[in-house]
C-alpha positions in Angstrom: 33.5 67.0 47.6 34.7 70.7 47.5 36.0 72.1 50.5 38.3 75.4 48.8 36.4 78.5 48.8 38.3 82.0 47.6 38.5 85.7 48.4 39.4 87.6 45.2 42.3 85.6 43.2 43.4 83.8 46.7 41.9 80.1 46.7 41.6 78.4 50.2 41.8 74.7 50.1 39.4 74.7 53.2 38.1 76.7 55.6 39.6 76.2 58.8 42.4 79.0 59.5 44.4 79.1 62.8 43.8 82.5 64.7 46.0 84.9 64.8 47.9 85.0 68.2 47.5 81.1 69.0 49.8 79.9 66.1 53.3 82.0 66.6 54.1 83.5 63.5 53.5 79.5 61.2 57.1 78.6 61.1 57.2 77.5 64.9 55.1 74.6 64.8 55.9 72.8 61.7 57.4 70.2 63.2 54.5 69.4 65.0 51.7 70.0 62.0 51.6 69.7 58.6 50.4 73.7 57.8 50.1 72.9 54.8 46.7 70.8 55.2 45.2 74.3 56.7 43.1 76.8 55.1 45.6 79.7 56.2 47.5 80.5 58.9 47.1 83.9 60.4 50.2 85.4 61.9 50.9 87.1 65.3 49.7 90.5 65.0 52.1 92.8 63.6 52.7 96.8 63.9 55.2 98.7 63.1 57.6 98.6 66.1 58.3 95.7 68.4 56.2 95.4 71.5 56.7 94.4 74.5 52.8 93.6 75.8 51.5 94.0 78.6 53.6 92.8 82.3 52.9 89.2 83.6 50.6 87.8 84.9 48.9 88.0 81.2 47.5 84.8 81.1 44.9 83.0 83.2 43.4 79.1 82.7 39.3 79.5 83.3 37.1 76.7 83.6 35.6 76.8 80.3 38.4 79.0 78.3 41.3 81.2 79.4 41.6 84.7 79.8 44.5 86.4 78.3 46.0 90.2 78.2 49.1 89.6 75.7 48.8 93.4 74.4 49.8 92.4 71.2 53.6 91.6 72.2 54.9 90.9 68.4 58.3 91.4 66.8 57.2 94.1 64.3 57.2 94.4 60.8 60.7 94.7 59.6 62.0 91.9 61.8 59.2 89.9 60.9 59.9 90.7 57.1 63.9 90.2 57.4 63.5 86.9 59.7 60.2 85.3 59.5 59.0 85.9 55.7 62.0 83.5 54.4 61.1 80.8 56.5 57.6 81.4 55.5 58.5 81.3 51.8 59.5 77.5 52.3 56.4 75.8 54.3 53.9 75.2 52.0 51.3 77.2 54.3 48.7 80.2 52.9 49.9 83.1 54.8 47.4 86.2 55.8 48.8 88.7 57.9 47.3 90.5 61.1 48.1 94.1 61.6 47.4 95.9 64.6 48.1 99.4 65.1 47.4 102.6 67.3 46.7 104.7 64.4 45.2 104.8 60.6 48.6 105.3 59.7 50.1 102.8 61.1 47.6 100.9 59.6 48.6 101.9 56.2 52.6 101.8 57.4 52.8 98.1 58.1 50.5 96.9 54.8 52.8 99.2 52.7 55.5 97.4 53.7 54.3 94.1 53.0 52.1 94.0 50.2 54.6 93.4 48.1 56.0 90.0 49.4 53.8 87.3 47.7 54.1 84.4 50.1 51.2 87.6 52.4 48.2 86.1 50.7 46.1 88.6 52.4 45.7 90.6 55.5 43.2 90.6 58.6 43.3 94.0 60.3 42.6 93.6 64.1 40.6 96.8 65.2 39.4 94.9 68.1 41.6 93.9 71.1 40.2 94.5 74.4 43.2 94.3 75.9 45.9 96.5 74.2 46.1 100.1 75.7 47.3 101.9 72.5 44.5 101.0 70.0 42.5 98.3 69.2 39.6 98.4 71.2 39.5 102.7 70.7 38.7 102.2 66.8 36.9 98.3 66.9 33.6 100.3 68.9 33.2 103.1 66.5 31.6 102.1 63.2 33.3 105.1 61.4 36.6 104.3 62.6 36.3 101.3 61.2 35.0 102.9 58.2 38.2 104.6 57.6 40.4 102.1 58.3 39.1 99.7 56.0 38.6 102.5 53.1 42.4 103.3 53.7 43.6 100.1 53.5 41.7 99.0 50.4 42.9 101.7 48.4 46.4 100.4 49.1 45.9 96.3 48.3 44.4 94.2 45.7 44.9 91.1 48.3 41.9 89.8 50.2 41.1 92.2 52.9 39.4 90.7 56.1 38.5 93.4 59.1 38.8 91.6 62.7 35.5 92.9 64.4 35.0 93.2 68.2 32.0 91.6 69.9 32.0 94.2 72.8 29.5 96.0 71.5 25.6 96.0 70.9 25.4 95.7 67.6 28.6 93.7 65.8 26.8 93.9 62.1 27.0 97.5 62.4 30.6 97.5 61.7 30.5 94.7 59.6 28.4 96.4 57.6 30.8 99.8 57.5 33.6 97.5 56.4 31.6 96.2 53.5 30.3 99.4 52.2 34.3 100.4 52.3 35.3 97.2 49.9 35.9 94.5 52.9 36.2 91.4 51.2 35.2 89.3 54.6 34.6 90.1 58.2 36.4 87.9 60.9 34.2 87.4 64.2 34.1 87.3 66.9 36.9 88.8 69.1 37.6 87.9 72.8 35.1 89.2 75.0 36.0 91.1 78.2 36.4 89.0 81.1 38.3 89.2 84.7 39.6 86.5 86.8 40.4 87.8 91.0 42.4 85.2 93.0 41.0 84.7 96.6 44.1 84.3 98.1 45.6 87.7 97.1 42.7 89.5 97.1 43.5 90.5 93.8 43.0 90.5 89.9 45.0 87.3 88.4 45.8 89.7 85.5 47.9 92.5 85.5 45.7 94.4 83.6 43.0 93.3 85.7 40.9 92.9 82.7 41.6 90.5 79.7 40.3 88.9 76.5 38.0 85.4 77.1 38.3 82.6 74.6 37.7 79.1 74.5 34.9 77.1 74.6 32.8 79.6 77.0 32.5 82.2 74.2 31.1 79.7 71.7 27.5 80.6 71.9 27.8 84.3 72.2 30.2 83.6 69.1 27.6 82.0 67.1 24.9 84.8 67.7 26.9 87.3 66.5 27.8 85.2 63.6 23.9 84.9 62.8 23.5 88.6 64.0 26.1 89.2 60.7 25.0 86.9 58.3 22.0 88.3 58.2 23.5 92.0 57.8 25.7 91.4 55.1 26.8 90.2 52.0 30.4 89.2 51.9 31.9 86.4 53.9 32.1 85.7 57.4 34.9 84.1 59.3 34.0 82.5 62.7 36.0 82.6 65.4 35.4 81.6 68.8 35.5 77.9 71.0 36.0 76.2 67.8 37.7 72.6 69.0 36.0 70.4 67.0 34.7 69.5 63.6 31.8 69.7 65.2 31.8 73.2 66.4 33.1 74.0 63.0 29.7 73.1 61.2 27.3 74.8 63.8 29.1 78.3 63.0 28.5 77.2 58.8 25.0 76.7 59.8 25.3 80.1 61.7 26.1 81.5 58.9 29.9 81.4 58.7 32.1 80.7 55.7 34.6 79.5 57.2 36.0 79.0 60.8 39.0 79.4 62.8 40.9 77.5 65.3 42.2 79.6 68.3 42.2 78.8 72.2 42.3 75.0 71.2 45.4 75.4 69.5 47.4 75.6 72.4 45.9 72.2 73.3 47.0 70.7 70.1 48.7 72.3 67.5 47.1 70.0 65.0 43.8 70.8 65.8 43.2 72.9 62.9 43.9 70.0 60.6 42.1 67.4 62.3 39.2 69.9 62.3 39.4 70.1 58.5 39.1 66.7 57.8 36.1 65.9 60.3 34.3 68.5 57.7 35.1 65.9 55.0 34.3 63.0 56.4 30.8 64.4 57.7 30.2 65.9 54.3 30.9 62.5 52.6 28.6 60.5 55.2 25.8 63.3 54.4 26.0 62.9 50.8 27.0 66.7 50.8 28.9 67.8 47.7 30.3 71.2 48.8 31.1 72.9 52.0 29.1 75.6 51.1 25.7 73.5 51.3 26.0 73.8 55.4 26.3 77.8 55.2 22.9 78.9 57.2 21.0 76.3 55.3 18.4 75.6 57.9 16.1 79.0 57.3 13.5 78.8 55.5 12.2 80.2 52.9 15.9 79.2 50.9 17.1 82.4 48.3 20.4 82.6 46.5 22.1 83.0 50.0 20.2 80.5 52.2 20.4 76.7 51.2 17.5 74.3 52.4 18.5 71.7 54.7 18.2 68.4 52.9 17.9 69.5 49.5 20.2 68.6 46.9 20.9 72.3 45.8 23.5 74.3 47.1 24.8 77.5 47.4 27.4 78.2 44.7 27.5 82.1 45.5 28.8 81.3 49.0 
């Protein structure tokens, strides 16, 4: 059974990653997982400086998720490539890193600085935080931002390039679509959605920010809608992101139309989710006779083409 998919020369052994911001930087926590047995791990978001993030409160537990307003608090780039890249050299784990940035340049600053180190596998650019005051959220809602920023950044690597979209807007395929034309070779989706938390008590917000980024199981369906939304839009791969805690979950965003998933909120849970994930996909596939992965991807539609498999059949699709 064939779980490995690839992006340009990089092979995945299977399609569950670890979201960026839920898994540290991938050398914290491999005592407690084997990161080896994930697809890839995404790093902490990186810019070019250290930041600090937003003040405390920035995280608060919700009933079906949590809401979080981090700011993209990271080490930046040269620390991370002076302390973090050696231990990364030596864990066995694909490595894609996540840049965040308040400007184009910036952008283009941190991804000249590491393309060269081979253990970066490949980058996701986050255009879409909704909670970080400098950037983020200011390019992920205009289509020709995003334009820009992936037409920049693919003139400057040969790696697998995978834009972060937000899902705070109307239409998400939009800008999937303006990352394609621009030589994306996947979109990641969905984001965190804007949420608020107010504590009766104090009478106030429980964030500092008052406003933060949603995850977790509550986002799910929203998640998958926009995933469909895409799928239908586009050509290259999607990578789902959003209340993925299960195998389970995992397979309803391939029949969404996702190419692979990733693992995010349920990681602070257990750090091992990822894995166990990964091989609930394998034994499922087994029990259902499925020979590759890629069979699931949006196979229920009907009629099947090149892109859409039909459930049940015993084709597949190889182009996925």
């Amino acid at each position: 059974m064939t779980e490995s998919f690839s992006l340009r020369d990089v092979t995945f052994q299977n399609r569950v990653f670890t979201a960026s911001g839920t898994f540290g930087y991938g050398d914290e926590v491999v005592d407690l997982v084997d990161v080896d047995r994930i697809g890839a791990v995404i790093t902490k978001s990186l810019s070019l400086k250290p930041r600090d993030g937003n003040p405390p409160p920035r995280i608060v537990e919700t009933p079906a998720g949590m809401l979080n307003s981090i700011g993209l608090a990271n080490i930046g780039v040269k620390k991370f490539i002076d302390e973090k890249i050696p231990k990364l050299e030596h864990i066995g784990a694909t490595i894609l890193a996540n840049i965040a940035a308040s400007s184009v340049d910036e952008y283009c600053a941190v991804m000249d600085m590491l393309d060269s180190f081979e253990i970066i596998r490949g980058y996701e650019i986050n255009v879409s935080c909704p909670n970080d005051r400098d950037g983020g959220l200011q390019f992920g809602p205009d289509p020709a931002k995003v334009a820009q920023i992936t037409r920049q950044l693919r003139k400057r690597t040969a790696k697998p390039l995978i834009i972060k979209l937000t899902p705070n807007v109307t239409r998400v395929s939009e800008f999937a679509l303006a990352a394609e034309a621009e030589g994306a070779d996947a979109v990641s989706l969905i984001n965190t959605l804007i949420g608020m938390a107010v504590d009766i008590h104090t009478r106030k917000p429980k964030l500092s920010t008052v406003t933060g980024g949603l995850s977790g199981p509550a986002i799910k369906p929203v998640a998958l809608a926009k995933v469909y939304e895409t799928f239908k839009a586009v050509k290259i791969p999607i990578i789902g992101i959003g209340g993925v805690s299960t195998w389970e979950d995992a397979i309803e965003f391939f029949l969404a139309g996702a190419t692979a998933v990733q693992t995010g909120t349920a990681n602070f849970v257990s750090p091992a989710c990822a894995v166990n994930i990964a091989e609930g996909i394998a034994a499922y596939c087994k029990s259902k006779k499925i020979r590759d992965v890629a069979e699931l991807v949006a196979c229920w539609t009907h009629p099947p083409t090149s892109r859409w498999c039909k459930a049940g059949s015993e084709s597949y699709c190889a182009m996925m």
